[in-house]
C-alpha positions in Angstrom: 0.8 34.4 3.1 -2.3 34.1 5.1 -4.0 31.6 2.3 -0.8 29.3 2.0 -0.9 29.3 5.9 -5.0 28.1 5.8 -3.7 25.7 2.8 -0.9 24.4 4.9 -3.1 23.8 7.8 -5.6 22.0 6.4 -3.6 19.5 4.4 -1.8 18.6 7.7 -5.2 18.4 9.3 -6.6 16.2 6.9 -3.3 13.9 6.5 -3.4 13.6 10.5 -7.4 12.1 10.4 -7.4 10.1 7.6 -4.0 8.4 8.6 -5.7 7.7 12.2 -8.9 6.9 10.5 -7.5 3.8 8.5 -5.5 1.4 10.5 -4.4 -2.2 9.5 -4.6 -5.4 11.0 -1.4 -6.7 12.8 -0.9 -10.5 12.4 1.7 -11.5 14.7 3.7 -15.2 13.9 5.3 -17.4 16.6 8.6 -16.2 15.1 7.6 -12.9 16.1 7.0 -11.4 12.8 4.9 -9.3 12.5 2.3 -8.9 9.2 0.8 -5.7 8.6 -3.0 -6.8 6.7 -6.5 -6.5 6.4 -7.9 -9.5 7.5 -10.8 -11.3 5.2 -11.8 -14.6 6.8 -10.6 -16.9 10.0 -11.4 -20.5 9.6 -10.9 -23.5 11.5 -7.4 -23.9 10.3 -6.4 -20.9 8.2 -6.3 -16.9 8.2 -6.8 -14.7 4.8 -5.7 -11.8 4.6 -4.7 -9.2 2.2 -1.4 -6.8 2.7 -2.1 -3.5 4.2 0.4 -1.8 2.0 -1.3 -3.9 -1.3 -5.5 -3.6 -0.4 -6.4 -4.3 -3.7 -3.6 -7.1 -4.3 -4.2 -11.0 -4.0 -5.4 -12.8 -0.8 -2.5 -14.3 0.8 -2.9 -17.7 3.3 -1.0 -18.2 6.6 -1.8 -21.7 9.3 -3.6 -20.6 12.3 -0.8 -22.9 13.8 2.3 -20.2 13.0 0.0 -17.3 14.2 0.8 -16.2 18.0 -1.9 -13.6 17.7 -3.8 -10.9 15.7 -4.3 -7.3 16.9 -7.1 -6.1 15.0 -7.2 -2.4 14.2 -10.1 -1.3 16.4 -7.4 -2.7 19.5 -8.8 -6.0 20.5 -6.5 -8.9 20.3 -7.2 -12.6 19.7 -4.5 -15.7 20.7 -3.6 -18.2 18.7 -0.8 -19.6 21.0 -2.4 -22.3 21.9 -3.3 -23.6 18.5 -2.7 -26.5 16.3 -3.9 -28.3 13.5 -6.3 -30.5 15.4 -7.1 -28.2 18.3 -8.2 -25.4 16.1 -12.4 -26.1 16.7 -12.3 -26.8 20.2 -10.0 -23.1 20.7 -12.6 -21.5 18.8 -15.4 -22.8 21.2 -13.7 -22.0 24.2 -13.1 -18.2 23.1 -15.1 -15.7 25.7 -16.9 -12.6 24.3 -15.1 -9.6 25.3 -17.6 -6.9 24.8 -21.2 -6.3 24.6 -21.5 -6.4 20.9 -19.9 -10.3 21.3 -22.1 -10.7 24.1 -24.8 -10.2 22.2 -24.1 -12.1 18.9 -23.9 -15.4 21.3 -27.3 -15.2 22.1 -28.8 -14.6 19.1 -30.5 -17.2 17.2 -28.8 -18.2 13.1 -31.7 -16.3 11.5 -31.3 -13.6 13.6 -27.5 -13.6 13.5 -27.5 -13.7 9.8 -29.7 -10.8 9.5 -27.3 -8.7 11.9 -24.8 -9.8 9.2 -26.1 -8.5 5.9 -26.8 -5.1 7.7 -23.4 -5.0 8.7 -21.9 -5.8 5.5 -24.3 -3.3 4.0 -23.6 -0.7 6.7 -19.5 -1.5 5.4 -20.6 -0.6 1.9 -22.5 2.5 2.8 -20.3 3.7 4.6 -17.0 3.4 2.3 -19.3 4.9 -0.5 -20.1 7.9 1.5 -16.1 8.2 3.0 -15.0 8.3 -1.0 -17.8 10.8 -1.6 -16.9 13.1 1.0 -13.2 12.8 0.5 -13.6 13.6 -3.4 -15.5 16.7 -2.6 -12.8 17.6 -0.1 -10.8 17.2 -2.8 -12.8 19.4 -5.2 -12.5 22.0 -2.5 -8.9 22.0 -1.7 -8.7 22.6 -5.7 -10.9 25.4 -5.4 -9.0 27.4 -2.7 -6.0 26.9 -4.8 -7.1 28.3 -7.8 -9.0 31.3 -6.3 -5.4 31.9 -4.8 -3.4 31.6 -7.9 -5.8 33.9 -9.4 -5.1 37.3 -7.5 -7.8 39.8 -5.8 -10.4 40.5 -8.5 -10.4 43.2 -10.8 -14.1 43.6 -11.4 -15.7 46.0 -9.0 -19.4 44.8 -9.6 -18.4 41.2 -8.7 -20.5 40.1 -5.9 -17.5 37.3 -5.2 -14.4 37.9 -4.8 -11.6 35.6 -4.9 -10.8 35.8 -1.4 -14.3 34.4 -0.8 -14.0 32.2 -3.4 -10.6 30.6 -1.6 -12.1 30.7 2.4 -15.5 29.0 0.9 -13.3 26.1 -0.7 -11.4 25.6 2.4 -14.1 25.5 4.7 -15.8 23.2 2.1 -12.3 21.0 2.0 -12.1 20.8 6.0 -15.3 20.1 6.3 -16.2 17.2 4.3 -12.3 15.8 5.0 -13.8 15.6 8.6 -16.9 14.1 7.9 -15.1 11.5 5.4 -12.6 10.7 7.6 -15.2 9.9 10.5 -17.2 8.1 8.0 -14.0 5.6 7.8 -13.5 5.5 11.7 -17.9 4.3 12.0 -17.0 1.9 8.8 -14.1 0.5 10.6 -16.0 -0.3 13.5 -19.1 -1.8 11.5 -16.3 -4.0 10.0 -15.2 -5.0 13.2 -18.6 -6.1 13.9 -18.4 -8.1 10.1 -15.5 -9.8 11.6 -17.2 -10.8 15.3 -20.1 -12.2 13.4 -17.8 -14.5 11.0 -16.1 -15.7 14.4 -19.3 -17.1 15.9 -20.4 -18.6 12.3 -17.4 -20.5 12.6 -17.9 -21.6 16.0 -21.5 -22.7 15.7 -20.4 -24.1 11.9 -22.5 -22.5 9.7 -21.7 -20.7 6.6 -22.1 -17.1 6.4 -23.1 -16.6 2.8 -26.2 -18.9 3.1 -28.6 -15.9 3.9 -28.8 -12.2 1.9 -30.5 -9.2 3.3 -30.9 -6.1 1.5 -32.4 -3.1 2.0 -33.5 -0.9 -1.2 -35.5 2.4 -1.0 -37.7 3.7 -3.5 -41.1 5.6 -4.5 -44.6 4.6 -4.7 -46.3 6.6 -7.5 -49.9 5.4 -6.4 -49.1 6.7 -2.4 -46.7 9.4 -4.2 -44.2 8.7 -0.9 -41.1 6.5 -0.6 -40.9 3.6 0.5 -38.3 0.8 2.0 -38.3 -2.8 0.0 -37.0 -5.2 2.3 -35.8 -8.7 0.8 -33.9 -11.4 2.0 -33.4 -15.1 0.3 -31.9 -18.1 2.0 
């Protein structure tokens, strides 16, 4: 009763962080309908976006012009009331940084810039990679604890584990890294947010955002016999 119980409590546990962990997008239309999405790019006249419910769907189009506003999932919000086919530019230029992080971007020169944007897109990858990672092995925990319970108090008396240990080491191990992957998610969302505030000021100084890569790539020098970083960036 007592290992159902630890079971029950941590799937609920784990259900309740990642679901707050992963939010979605919330395009809003003039009609006031509202889009539930993961937003990809906003251009001068269009937003792409992919369906929240769909992430690994197609990339669906909607006119800036039919878009009363987006609610991002970190909780900023962005107007488009005011927006039309041929007043889309000058709305971009006229937006106001709302945070320090926006703030900071503006000043920022394009080499600069770009090279805030390749880290950020690499921080994004990192970060999803080591979410899934940690998630899995929650995974391979919760298994654990389920087994060791199915399989009864052991019989051998010169076992130095017993199941129960077996079953309150895989839940710990199951809590723990569901934690950990589910706050790896909350950092990656907000590294994403900062993805999307740097494709915002590309488009409002017009430059393209793929023009410049970044990449940062460990690895081990056999003369020194000590790692090193390998920094390389191509325009």
């Amino acid at each position: 009763m007592k290992k159902s119980f630890l079971l029950l409590c941590y799937l609920f546990l784990s259900i309740n962080i990642v679901a707050q962990s992963v939010k979605a997008d919330v395009i809003i239309k003039k009609d006031n309908m509202k889009i539930e999405a993961i937003i990809q790019e906003i251009n001068s006249t269009t937003i792409k976006y992919k369906r929240f419910s769909n992430q690994t769907g197609p990339i669906f189009t909607i006119e800036k012009s039919k878009v009363a506003s987006v609610l991002y999932a970190n909780g900023e919000v962005e107007s488009f009331e005011n927006t039309s086919p041929n007043r889309d530019i000058q709305v971009a230029e006229s937006v106001v940084p709302g945070n320090s992080f926006e703030k900071r971007i503006r000043r920022e020169n394009d080499i600069e810039l770009k090279k805030m944007y390749a880290l950020e897109k690499n921080y994004v990858k990192n970060r999803r990679v080591q979410g899934s990672i940690c998630l899995g092995l929650s995974g391979v925990g919760l298994i654990t604890a389920m087994i060791a319970n199915q399989s009864g108090p052991s019989t051998n008396p010169y076992s130095a584990i017993t199941s129960e240990d077996v079953f309150q080491l895989g839940v710990i191990g199951a809590i723990g890294f569901g934690v950990s992957g589910a706050l790896t998610f909350i950092n990656m969302g907000k590294h994403k947010s900062r993805v999307k505030a740097i494709e915002q000021e590309f488009l409002r100084r017009n430059i393209k955002s793929d023009s410049f890569s970044f990449k940062i790539q460990p690895s081990y020098n056999p003369l020194l016999h000590a790692p090193t970083i390998a920094l390389r960036a191509s325009f």
